[in-house]
C-alpha positions, -999 to 999 in steps of 0.1 A, spaced: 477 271 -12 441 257 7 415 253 -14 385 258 4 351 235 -8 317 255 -8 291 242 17 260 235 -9 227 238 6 206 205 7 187 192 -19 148 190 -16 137 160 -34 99 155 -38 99 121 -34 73 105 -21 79 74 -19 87 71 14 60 85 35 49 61 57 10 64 50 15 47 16 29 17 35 4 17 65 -23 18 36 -7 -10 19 -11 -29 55 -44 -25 56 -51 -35 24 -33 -69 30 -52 -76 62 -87 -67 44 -75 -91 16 -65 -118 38 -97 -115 59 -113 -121 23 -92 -151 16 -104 -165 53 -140 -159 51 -140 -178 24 -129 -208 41 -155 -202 67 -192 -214 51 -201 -227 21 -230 -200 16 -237 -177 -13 -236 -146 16 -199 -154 27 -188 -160 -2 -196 -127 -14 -182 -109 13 -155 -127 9 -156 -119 -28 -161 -85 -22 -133 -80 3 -104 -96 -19 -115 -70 -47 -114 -44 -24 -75 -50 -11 -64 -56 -45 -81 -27 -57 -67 -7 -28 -32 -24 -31 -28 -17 -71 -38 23 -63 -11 27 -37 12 4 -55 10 28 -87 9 57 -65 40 53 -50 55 42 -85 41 77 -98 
């Protein structure tokens, strides 16, 4: 006696996770934050420094959203 297996159909997952826009975001957000970090070796001025302020916040801020969003 053959026992013959059952072909099941093929899970559909809603994962996420692996969509590449969550990583080319996460890119982008490291270069904006390391432009940051480099502007702020640049001048000793109150107007680079808060650019340079401003963009750090900004890729952390956009890094931690994506971060979390993938974890969701």
């Amino acid at each position: 006696m053959a026992t013959t297996l059952e072909k099941t159909p093929p899970r559909k997952t809603d994962n996420e996770a692996n969509q590449t826009r969550h990583y080319v975001t996460l890119a982008i957000a490291v270069a904006i934050g390391l432009a940051g970090t480099f502007f702020r070796f640049v001048q000793d001025s109150f107007l680079i420094s808060t650019i340079s302020n401003i963009l750090l916040a900004l890729g952390w801020f956009i890094v931690f959203r994506v971060v979390f969003r993938i974890m969701k």
